[in-house]
C-alpha positions as CSV (number, residue, x, y, z in Angstrom):
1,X,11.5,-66.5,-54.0
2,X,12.0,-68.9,-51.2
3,X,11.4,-72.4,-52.8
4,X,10.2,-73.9,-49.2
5,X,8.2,-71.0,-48.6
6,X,6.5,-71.7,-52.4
7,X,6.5,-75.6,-52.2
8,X,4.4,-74.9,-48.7
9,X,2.0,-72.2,-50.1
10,X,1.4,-74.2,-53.4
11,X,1.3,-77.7,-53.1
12,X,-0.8,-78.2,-50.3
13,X,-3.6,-75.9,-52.2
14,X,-3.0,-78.1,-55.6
15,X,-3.4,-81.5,-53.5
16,X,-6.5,-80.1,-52.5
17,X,-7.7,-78.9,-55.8
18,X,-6.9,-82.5,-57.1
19,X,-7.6,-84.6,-53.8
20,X,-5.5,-87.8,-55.5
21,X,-2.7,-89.9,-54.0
22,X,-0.8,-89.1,-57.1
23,X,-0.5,-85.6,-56.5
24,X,-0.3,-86.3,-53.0
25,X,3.1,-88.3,-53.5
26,X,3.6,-85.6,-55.8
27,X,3.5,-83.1,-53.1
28,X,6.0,-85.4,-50.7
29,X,8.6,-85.5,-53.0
30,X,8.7,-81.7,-53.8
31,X,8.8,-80.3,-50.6
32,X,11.0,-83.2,-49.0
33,X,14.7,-82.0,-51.0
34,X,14.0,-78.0,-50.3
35,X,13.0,-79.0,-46.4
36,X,16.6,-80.9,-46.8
37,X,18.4,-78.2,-48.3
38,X,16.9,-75.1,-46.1
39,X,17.3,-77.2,-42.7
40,X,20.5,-79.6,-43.3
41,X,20.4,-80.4,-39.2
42,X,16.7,-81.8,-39.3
């Protein structure tokens, strides 16, 4: 499975489902290292 592809599928719909800067930051953090890894020129 693509992790990016997971992290932007998922964690969006759980930061919804909890609505709480915790898992908001939560959510930042996840999908910041795969966007890193996937797209090392960004």
């Amino acid at each position: 499975m693509d992790v990016l592809a997971f992290n932007v599928a998922c964690i969006p719909a759980l930061v919804m489902l909890i609505n709480s800067p915790v898992s908001g930051s939560l959510a930042t953090v996840a999908v910041r290292p795969a966007a890193d890894e996937d797209f090392p020129d960004v």
